[in-house]
C-alpha positions in Angstrom: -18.8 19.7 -24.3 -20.9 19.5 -21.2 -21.7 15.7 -21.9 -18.3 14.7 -22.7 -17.6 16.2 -19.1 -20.2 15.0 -17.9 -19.4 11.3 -18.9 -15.7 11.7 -18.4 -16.3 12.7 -14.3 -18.5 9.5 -13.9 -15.1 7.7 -14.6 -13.2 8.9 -11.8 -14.2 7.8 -8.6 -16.1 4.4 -8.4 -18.4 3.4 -5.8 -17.2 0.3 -3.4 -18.3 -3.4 -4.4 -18.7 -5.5 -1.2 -19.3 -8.4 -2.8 7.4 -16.5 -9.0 7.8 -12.9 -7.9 8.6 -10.4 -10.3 11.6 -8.5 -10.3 11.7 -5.2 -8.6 12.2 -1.9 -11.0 13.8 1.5 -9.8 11.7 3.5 -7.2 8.9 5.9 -7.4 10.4 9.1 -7.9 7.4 11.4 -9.4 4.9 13.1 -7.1 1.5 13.7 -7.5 -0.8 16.7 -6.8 -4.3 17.0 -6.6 -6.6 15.8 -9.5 -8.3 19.2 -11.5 -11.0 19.0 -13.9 -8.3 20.4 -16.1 -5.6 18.1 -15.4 -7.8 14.8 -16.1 -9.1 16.9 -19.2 -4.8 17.0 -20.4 -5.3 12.8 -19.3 -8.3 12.1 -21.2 -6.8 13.9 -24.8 -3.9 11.6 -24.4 -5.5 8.4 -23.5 -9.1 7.3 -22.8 -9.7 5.7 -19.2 -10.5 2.6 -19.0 -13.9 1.9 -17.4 -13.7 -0.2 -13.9 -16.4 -2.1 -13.4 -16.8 -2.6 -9.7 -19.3 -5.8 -9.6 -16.9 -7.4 -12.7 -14.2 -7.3 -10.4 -16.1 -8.3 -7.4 -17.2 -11.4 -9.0 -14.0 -12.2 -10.4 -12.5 -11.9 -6.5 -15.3 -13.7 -4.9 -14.9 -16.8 -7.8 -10.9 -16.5 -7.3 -10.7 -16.3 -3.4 -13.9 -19.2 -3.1 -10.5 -21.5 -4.8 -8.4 -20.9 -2.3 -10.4 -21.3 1.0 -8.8 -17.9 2.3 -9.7 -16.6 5.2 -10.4 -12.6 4.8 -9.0 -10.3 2.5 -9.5 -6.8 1.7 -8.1 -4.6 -0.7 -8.1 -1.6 -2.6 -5.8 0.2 -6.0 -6.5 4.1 -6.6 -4.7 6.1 -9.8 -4.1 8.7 -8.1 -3.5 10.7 -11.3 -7.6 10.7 -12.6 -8.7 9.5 -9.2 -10.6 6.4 -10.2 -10.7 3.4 -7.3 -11.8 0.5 -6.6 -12.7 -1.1 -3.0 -13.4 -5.1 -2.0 -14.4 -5.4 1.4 -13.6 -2.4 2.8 -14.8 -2.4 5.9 -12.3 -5.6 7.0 -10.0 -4.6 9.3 -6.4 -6.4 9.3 -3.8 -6.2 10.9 -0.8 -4.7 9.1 2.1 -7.2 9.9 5.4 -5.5 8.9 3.8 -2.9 6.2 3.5 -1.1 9.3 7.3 -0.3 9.5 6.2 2.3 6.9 4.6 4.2 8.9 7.0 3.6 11.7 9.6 5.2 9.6 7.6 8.3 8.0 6.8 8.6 12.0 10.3 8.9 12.6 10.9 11.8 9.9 7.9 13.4 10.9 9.9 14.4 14.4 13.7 14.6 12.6 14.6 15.2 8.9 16.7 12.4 7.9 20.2 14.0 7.4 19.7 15.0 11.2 19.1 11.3 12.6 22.4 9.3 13.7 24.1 7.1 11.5 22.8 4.3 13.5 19.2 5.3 13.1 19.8 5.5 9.6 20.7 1.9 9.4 17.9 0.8 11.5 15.6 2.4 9.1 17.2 1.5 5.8 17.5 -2.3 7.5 13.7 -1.9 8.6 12.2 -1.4 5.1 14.5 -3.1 3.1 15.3 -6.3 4.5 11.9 -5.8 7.4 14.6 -6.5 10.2 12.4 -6.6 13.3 15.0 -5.5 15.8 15.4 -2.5 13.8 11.8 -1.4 13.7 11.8 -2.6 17.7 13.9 0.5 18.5 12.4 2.9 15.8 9.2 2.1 17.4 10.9 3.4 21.2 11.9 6.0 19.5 8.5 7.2 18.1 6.7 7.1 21.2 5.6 3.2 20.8 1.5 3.0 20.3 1.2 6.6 21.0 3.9 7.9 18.5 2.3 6.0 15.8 -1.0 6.8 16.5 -0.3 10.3 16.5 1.8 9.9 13.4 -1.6 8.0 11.8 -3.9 10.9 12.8 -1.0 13.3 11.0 -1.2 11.8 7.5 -5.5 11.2 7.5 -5.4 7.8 8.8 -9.0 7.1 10.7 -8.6 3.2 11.7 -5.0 3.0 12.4 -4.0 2.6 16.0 -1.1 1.5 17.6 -1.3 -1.5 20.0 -0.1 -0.4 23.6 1.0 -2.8 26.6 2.2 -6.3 26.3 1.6 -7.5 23.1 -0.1 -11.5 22.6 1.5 -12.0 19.1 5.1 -10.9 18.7 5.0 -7.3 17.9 3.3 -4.5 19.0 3.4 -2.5 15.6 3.1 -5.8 13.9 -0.5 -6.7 14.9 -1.8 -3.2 14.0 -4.9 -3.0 12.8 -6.1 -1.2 9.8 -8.1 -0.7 6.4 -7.3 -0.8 3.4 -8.3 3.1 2.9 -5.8 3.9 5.8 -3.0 2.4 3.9 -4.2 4.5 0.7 -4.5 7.3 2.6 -0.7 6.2 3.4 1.1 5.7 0.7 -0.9 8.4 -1.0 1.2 11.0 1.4 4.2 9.8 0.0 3.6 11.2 -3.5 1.6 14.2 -2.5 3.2 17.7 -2.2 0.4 18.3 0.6 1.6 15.9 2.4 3.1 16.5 5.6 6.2 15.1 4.8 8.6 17.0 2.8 9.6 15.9 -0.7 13.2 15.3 0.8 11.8 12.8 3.3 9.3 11.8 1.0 11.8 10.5 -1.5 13.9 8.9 0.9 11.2 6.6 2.1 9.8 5.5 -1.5 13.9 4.9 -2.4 14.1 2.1 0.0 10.5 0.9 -0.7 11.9 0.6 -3.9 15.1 -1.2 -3.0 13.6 -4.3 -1.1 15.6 -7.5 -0.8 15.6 -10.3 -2.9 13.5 -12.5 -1.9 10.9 -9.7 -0.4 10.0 -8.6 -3.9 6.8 -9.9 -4.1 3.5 -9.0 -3.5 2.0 -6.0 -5.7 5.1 -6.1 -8.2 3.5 -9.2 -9.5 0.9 -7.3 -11.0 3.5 -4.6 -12.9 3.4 -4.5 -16.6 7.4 -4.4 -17.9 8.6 -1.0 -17.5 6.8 0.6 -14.5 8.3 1.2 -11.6 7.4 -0.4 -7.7 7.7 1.2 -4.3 6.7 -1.4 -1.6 6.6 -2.9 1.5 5.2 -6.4 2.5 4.1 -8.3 5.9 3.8 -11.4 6.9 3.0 -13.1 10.2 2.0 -16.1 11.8 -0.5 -15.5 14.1 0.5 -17.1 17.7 -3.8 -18.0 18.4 -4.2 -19.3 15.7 -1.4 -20.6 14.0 -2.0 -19.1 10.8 -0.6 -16.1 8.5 -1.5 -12.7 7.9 0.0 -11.4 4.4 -0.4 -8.0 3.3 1.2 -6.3 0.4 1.3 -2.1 0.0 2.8 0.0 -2.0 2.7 2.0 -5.6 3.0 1.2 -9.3 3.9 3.8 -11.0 4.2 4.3 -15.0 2.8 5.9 -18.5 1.8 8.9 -16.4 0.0 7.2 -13.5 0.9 6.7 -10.4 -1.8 3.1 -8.5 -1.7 2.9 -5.0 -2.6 -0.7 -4.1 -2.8 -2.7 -0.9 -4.2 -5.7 -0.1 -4.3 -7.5 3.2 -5.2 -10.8 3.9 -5.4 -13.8 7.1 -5.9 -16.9 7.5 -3.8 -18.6 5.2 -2.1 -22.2 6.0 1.2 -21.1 5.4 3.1 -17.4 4.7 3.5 -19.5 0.8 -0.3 -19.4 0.5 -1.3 -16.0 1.6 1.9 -14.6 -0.9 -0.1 -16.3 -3.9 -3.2 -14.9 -2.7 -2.2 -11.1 -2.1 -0.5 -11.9 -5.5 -3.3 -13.3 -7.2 -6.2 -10.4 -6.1 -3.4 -7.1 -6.8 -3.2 -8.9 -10.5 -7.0 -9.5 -10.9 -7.7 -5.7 -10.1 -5.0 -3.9 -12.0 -5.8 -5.6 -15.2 -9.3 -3.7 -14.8 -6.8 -0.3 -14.6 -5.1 -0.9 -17.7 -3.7 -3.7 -19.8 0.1 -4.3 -20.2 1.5 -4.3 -23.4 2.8 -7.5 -25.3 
């Protein structure tokens, strides 16, 4: 019994390896606590975890990425149900483009429960995530503090290398040239399914129903590596970069189905054209979840 413990806690956390869109489904709605020895023992009796290889996957990144001539990219997927990860590049820090308005909004609730904001603020922040309308997030970032609100926001929910950009901003947006890691946005969307969290479940729910309910034609991104049948909270970004000419993609959000819940995000810059970085993003969230588990014919 001890060995079969013993063998089955080696699986769940994994040390980091440096080395057309589909459709949308219906929201996250499930949250998820913390991981027990007792709860993954209830997992493992049901299913056995696929092992993640962390240097197969980093090899298979390195050969894929080495094709396109991308600039950097970091990324990381976490079942938050048996706690297993897996990290490439880590320690790459992106800037955020409009995932960020995620954190803008859960900001926002953080200071007033959503049946208490005004029906305008409402639309700003349903307009914000679902159709990433920057003149919306413009005045929900005034009315978070700016740089200060979302820091303060980041610190709230564990976030250690997220920090709002104050002043006059070089490239467009303020919130839009954030920088972060890919453990930050983890961190992130992990709050939004965790009763610990400090958002309430109410508020909670509200943000993952319009990740869920993005636009067509902003439906991309991590969905592409769904297998039929689970469901997709997201939010994408997407930037063109005014030094350099060239696009920042970035891609967050959770897969959620057959009783786990993935948190993935992968950020990328440097690409040509916003076409480019979308296949890329694409391309690495489908490479790593196929490691997680396999999707059925």
């Amino acid at each position: 019994m001890l060995l079969a413990l013993a063998l089955l806690l080696s699986l769940i956390t994994v040390p980091a390896d440096r080395a057309a869109p589909a459709a949308m489904a219906t929201p996250v709605a499930r949250t998820t606590g913390g991981v027990t020895l007792r709860r993954i023992e209830r997992i493992a009796a049901v299913e056995p975890l696929r092992t993640i290889s962390p240097k197969r996957i980093g090899r298979r990144l390195d050969r894929y990425l080495a094709g396109r001539r991308s600039g950097p990219v970091t990324a990381m997927v976490k079942d938050l149900t048996s706690g297993r990860l897996y990290r490439y590049h880590p320690g790459e820090r992106l800037i955020t483009a409009s995932s960020s308005k995620v954190l803008i909004l859960m900001a926002l609730l953080l200071k007033t429960p959503w049946k208490k904001l005004p029906g305008g603020v409402r639309r700003d922040a349903e307009q914000m995530i679902r159709a990433s309308d920057n003149h919306a997030a413009d005045r929900l970032w005034l009315r978070i503090g700016g740089a200060s609100g979302l820091t303060k926001a980041a610190r709230r929910f564990g976030l250690k290398h997220t920090t709002g950009v104050p002043g006059s901003c070089v490239d467009l947006y303020c919130w839009g040239i954030t920088r972060t890691s890919v453990d930050d946005q983890i961190r992130l969307m992990s709050a939004l399914v965790s009763p610990r969290s400090p958002l309430k479940a109410g508020e909670r729910s509200r943000v993952l129903d319009l990740m869920g309910a993005v636009v067509d034609g902003q439906d991309w991104g991590l969905s592409a590596a769904a297998c039929r049948g689970e469901r997709v909270a997201l939010k994408n970004g997407w930037l063109k970069r005014v030094s350099t000419g060239r696009w920042a993609v970035v891609t967050v959000g959770l897969i959620s189905g057959d009783g786990h819940d993935y948190a993935v995000a992968v950020l990328s810059e440097g690409s040509p054209d916003v076409g480019h970085g979308i296949a890329t993003v694409e391309g690495v969230a489908r490479q790593i979840m196929r490691e997680f588990r396999r999707c059925s014919a």
